[in-house]
N, C-alpha and C positions, 0 to 999 in steps of 0.2 A: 806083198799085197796079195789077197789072197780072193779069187774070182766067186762069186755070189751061189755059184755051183756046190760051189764045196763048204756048205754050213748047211749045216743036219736039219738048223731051224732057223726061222725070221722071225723076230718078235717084236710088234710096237708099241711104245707105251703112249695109250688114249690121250693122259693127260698133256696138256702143254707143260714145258721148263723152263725155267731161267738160264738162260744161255751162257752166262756169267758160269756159271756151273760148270768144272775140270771134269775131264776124265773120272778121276776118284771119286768124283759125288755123283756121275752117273751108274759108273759100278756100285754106289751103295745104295743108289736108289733102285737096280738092278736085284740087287739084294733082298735090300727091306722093303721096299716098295711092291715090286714086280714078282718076290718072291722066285725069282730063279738065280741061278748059278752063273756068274758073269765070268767065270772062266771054262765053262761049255763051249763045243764049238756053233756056238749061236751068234747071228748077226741081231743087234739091240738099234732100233731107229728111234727117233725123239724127235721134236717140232716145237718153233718157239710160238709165242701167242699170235704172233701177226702170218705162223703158216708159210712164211715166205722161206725159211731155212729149215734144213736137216744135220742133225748127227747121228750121225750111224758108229758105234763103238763095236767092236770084238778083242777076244785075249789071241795072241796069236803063238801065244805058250814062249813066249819070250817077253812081254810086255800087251796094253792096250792099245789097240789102234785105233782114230777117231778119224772117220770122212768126215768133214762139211761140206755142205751143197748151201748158196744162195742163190735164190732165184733174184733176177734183177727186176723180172715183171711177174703178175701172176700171186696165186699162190697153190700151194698144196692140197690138195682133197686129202680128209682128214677124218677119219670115221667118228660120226656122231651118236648115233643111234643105239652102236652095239653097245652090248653089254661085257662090264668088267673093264678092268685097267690095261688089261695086258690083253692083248690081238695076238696070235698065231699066225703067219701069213706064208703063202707060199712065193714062191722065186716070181711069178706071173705075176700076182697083182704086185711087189715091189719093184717090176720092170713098169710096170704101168702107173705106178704112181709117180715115180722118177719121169717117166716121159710125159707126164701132165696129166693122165687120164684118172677119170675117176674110180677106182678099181669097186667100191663099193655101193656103186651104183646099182638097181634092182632094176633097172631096164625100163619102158613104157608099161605103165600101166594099161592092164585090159580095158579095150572098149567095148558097149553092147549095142550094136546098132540094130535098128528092124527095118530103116529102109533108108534107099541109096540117095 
């Protein structure tokens, strides 16, 4: 198993999937879908509709690997807003999404006050 350090890229795919979905139909939706190379040294994340689970697939140039995560409570922060199917993401916000936080959060919006 190979530590989150050592993949060139993170990459998530926006859409939710059907969980029912193998290995091999994540690679080809890696493929056809996401338009990249599923035996890259890229880590590939996916989320089912209800947000509460991950799979995370990579090729580890012997075969594919698949982590699952279920969360028992909660669920996952899950980028809405951005644009396109496929996110880029660095090692920071996938530590942060894993430990619950919202990695795509834009902060407090500005206030303009004129008096105290």
């Amino acid at each position: 198993m190979k530590a989150i350090s050592h993949f060139d890229k993170i990459f998530v795919h926006k859409e939710y999937i059907d969980f029912r979905k193998g290995v091999m139909s994540l690679a080809a939706i890696i493929q056809d879908d996401m338009e990249l190379d599923p035996f890259k040294n890229y880590l590939f994340i996916f989320t089912n509709s209800s947000r509460n689970r991950l799979r995370i697939i990579y090729w580890d140039k012997t075969g594919f690997v698949m982590w699952y995560k279920i969360l028992e409570r909660g669920r996952y922060f899950w980028p809405q807003e951005l644009d396109g199917e496929v996110i880029n993401i660095n090692k920071k916000i996938l530590t942060d999404l894993m430990s619950g936080l919202n990695p795509w959060q834009q902060g407090h919006k500005e206030v303009n006050c004129s008096v105290v």
